[in-house]
C-alpha positions, 0 to 999 in steps of 0.5 A: 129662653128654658121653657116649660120642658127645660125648667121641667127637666131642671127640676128633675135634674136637681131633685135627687140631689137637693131632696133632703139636703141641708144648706150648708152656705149660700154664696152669690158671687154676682147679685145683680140679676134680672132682680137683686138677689135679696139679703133674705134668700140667706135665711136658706142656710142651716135649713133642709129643702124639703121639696123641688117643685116648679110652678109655671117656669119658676123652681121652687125650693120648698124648706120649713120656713119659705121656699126659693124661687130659681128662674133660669131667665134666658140663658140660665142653667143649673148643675149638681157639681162636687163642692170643690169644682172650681167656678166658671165665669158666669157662675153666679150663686152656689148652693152648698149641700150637706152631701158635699155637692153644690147647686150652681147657677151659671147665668151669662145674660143674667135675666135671671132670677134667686128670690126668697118667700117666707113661709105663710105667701104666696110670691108675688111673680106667682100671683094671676097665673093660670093653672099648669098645662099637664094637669087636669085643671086645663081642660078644652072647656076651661080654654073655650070658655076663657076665649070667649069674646076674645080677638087676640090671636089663638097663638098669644092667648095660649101664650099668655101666662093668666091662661095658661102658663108654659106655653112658650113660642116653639110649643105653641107652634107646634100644638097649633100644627098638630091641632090644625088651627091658624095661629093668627085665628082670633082665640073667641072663634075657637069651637068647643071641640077644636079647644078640647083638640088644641088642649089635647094636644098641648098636653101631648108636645109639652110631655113628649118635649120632657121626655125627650129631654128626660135623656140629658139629666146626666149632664146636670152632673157634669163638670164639663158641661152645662145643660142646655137646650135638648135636641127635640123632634119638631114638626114645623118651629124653625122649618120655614120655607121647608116642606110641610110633613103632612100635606107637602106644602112650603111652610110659611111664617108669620110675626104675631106678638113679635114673635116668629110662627111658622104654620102649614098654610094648607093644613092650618086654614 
């Protein structure tokens, strides 16, 4: 599943493209996604997208009247093509530009999403979610106090939207590592200077993982091929058995919230 920093790169993808661009013709060729794609994202059509944004793993396409809401789902992907390029299989939705280029979502599990938010609103999937991880809004103290009295394991509460959103599985294994905290330690156990560690920390994989990924946005114009996930400099996520890189020690695993976490059972007492 895209996370934070593929959504990220996404968006910086696509905005040189899109910024200031009419929408000449919205076309869905499948509008059965994780949701219906509503009748009212056509209301894009003869408007100029003002603005690309992202808020937590949503694109946001900003316009006069409202903004559409892109979410790439589980194995969605976005490409800045020439209108002409003929449409794959899985290409579900077309946003032709008045550049000549087309936006196009290609999606083959289609858990995706294309929706639509007049002007004035807030979009409901946008409601009770925490602040962005990379701003200042997320800080050691805010993490600690929000952790207070809390026995959810460290690694599910970072990965839980109303915390903070964009934490997804492969960082939250790896923040915990480099912050050197057991990922099944009960979140209200954090001490005030391991919250501002952990934050640090957080910050720092999800701005090194984009700026790794900053060096495929070539691929978004690129008929033969689909952005996808880029290759990244991991610590310990999808290492187990191996070696720790710190101390030596086999790396273990451990299910929490159903998902996989792997952590240095040396380093992360």
């Amino acid at each position: 599943m895209p996370e934070l920093p593929e959504v990220e790169v996404s968006r910086m993808g696509i905005k040189p493209h899109a910024t200031d661009q009419v929408v000449t013709k919205l076309e869905v060729r499948q509008s059965k996604l994780r949701w219906p794609v509503p009748d009212t994202l056509f209301d894009i059509e003869g408007q100029t997208i003002r603005a690309v944004k992202r808020r937590a793993k949503y694109l946001i396409l900003e316009t006069d009247i409202g903004y559409a809401l892109v979410h790439l789902g589980m194995s969605g992907s976005l490409r800045v093509l020439p209108q002409a390029a003929e449409p794959d299989k899985h290409d579900h939705v077309d946003l032709h530009l008045s550049n000549g280029k087309v936006i196009r979502y290609n999606d083959p599990r289609r858990f995706g999403a294309w929706l639509w938010q007049e002007k004035g609103g807030d979009h409901p999937a946008l409601e009770k979610l925490g602040p962005e991880p990379l701003t200042d809004a997320f800080t050691g103290e805010y993490l600690f106090e929000k952790a207070q009295g809390k026995r959810t394991a460290i690694k599910q509460f970072i990965m839980d939207n109303a915390v903070v959103v964009g934490v997804g599985n492969i960082y939250a294994n790896e923040s915990l590592f480099t912050s050197r905290i057991h990922p099944q330690r009960p979140a209200g156990q954090l001490r005030l200077e391991e919250a501002n560690i952990l934050v640090a920390d957080i910050k720092d994989v999800l701005a090194t993982a984009i700026k790794q990924g900053g060096t495929t946005l070539k691929d978004f114009t690129q008929a033969d091929g689909k952005p996808g996930y880029f290759a990244q400099e991991l610590l310990v996520y999808g290492r187990q058995g191996k070696p720790c890189p710190v101390c030596g020690t086999e790396l273990d695993s451990v299910k929490i919230g159903q998902r996989n976490t792997v952590f240095c059972p040396e380093c992360q007492k």
